[in-house]
C-alpha positions as CSV (number, residue, x, y, z in Angstrom):
1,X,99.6,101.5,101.8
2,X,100.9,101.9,98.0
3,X,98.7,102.4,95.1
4,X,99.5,99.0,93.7
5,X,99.4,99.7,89.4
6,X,99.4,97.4,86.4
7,X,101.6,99.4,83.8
8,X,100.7,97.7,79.8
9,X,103.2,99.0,77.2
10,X,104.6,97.4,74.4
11,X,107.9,99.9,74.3
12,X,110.4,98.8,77.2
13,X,111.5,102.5,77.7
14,X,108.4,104.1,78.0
15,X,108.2,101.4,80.9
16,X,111.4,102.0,82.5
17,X,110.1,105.4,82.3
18,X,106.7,105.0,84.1
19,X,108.5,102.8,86.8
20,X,111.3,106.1,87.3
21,X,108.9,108.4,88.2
22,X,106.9,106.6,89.8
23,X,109.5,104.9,92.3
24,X,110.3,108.5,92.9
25,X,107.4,110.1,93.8
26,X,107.1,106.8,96.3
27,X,103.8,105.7,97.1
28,X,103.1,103.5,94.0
29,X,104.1,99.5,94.1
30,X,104.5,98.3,90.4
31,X,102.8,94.8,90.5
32,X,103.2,93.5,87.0
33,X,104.1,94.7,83.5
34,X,102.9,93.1,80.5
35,X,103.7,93.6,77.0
36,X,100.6,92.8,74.9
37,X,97.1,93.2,75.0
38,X,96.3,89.3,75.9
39,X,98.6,89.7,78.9
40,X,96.2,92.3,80.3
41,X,93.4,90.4,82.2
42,X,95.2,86.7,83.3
43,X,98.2,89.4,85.0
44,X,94.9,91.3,86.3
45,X,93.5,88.2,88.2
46,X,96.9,87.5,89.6
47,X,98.4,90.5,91.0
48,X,94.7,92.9,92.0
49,X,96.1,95.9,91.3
50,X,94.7,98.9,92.3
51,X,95.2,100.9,89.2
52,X,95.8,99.5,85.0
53,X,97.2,102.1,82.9
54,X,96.8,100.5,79.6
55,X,98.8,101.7,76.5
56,X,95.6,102.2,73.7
57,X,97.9,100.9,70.9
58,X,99.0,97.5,72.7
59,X,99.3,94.1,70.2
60,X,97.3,91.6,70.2
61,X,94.7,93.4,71.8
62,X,94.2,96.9,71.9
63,X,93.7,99.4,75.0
64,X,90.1,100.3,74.4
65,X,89.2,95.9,74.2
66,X,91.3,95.5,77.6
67,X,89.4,98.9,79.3
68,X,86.0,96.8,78.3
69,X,87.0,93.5,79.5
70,X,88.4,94.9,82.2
71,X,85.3,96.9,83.7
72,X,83.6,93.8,82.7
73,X,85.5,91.5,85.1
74,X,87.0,94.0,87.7
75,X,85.1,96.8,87.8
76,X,87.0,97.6,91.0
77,X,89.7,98.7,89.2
78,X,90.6,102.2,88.2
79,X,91.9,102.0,84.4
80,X,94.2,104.9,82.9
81,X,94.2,105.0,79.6
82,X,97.5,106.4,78.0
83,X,98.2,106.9,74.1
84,X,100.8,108.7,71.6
85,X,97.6,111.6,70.6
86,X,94.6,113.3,71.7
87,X,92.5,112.0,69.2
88,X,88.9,113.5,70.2
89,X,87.3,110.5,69.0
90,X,89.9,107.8,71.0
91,X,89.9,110.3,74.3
92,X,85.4,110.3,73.9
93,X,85.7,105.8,73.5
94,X,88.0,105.9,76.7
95,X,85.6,108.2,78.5
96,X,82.7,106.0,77.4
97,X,84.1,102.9,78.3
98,X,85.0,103.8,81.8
99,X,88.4,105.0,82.0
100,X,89.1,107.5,85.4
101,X,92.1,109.4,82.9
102,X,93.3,109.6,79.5
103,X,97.1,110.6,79.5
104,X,98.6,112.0,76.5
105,X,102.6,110.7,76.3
106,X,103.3,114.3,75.9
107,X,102.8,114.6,79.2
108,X,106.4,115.1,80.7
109,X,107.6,112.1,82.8
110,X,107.7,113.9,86.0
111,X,104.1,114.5,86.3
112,X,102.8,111.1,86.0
113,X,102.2,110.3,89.5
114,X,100.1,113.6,90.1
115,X,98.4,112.6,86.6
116,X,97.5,109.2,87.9
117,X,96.3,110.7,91.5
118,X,94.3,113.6,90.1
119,X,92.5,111.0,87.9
120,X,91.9,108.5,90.5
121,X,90.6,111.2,93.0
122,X,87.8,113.1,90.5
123,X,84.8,111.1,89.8
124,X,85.0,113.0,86.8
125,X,87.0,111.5,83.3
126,X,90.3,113.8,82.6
127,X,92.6,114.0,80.0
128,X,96.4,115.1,80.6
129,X,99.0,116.4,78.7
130,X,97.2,118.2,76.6
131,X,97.9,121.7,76.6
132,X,95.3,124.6,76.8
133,X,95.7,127.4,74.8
134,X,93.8,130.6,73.9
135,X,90.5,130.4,72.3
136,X,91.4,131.0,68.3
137,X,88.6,133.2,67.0
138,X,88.7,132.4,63.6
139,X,85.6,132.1,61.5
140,X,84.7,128.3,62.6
141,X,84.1,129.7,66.4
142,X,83.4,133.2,66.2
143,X,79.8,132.8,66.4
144,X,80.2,131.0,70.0
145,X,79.6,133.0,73.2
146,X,82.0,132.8,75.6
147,X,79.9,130.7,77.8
148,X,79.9,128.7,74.6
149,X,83.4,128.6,74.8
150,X,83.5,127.4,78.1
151,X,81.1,124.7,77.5
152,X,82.7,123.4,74.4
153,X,86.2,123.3,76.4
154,X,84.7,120.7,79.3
155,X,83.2,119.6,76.7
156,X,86.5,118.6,75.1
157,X,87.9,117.1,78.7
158,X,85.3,114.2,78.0
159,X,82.5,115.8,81.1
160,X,79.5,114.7,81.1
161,X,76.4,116.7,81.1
162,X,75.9,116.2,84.5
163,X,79.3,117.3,85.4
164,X,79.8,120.0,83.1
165,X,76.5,121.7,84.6
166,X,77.7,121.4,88.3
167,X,81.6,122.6,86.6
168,X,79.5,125.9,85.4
169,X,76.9,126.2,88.2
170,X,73.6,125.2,85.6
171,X,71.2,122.4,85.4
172,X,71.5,119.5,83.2
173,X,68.8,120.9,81.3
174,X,70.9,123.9,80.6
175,X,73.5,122.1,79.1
176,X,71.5,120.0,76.7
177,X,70.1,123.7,75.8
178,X,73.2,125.3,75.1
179,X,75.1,122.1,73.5
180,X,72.3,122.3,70.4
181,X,73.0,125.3,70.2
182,X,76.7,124.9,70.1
183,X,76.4,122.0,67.5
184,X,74.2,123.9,65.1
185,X,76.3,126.6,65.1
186,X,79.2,124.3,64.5
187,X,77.6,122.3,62.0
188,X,78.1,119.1,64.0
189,X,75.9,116.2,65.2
190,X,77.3,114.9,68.1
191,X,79.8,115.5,71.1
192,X,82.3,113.7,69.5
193,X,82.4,115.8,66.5
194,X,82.2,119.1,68.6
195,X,85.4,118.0,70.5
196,X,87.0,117.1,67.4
197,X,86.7,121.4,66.4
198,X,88.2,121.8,69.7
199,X,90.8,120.5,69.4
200,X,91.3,121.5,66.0
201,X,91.2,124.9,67.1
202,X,93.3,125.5,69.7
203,X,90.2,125.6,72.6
204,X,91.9,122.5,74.1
């Protein structure tokens, strides 16, 4: 059967676009589009979708209040979250509130569908369309080891501690160890602020 999908966008191209690809790839059945925010949940009771991939900027009533009221009423359904940035701090509020995926409109049209599977497969919270890059080594991050590194990077794809300890074969504990660490040395306080250096310098 088809992954039936809710697709929320307030720009009529960007949905022509999302139905394109995803008619092409086949296996997807587009079962409502809606326009605003307060559209959201009533077309939710009516057509069950599968899958919502709410738009974070939507009028009316923004992304990250539709991801909460949705989990809220359905919390059978999968919600993508899709947005113009990677803002850390937007990406971390759409991993906290329950979103499978966060896809960056970056991402190029033609690898929607394999966005929205790959997030809808993992139990773990991914962001797309976001390129990686090479570590920059500049005096912010030079003090990190490279398992460091490597921490602060799933750190950055909005993993928990949990998963980022089974992603780098350590215990929990482990990660809470080497994530002080990585905020002293930083000079942050939280996660949120560590994947804000991130991405600021180039590890994401």
């Amino acid at each position: 059967m088809p992954l039936r999908l809710l697709l929320a966008d307030d720009h009529p191209l960007i949905l022509w676009a999302y139905r394109h690809e995803l008619d092409r790839a086949g296996g997807f059945e587009v079962v409502a589009e809606v326009h605003t925010g307060s559209q959201v949940l009533p077309r939710t009771g009516q057509t069950t979708p599968d899958v919502v991939v709410l738009d974070i900027g939507l009028p009316e009533l923004d992304g990250l209040a539709c991801l909460a009221r949705l989990r809220t009423a359905h919390p059978e359904i999968k919600i993508v979250i899709c947005s113009g940035s990677a803002d850390p701090e937007q990406v971390a509020a759409a991993r906290e509130g329950g979103a499978a995926g966060y896809i960056v409109k970056s991402l190029p049209a033609d690898e929607l569908p394999v966005a929205l599977c790959t997030a809808l497969e993992q139990d773990e919270f991914r962001v797309f369309g976001v390129e990686e890059s090479a570590p920059a080594y500049d005096e912010v991050i030079s003090g990190l080891s490279e398992r460091e590194i490597s921490m602060l990077r799933t750190l950055a794809r909005g993993l928990s501690n949990k998963a980022i300890g089974r992603e780098l074969w350590i215990t929990e504990q482990t990660v809470k160890f080497h994530l002080t660490n990585i905020y002293r040395k930083l000079g942050v306080e939280n996660r949120t602020q560590a994947t804000r250096v991130a991405y600021e310098h180039g590890l994401v």
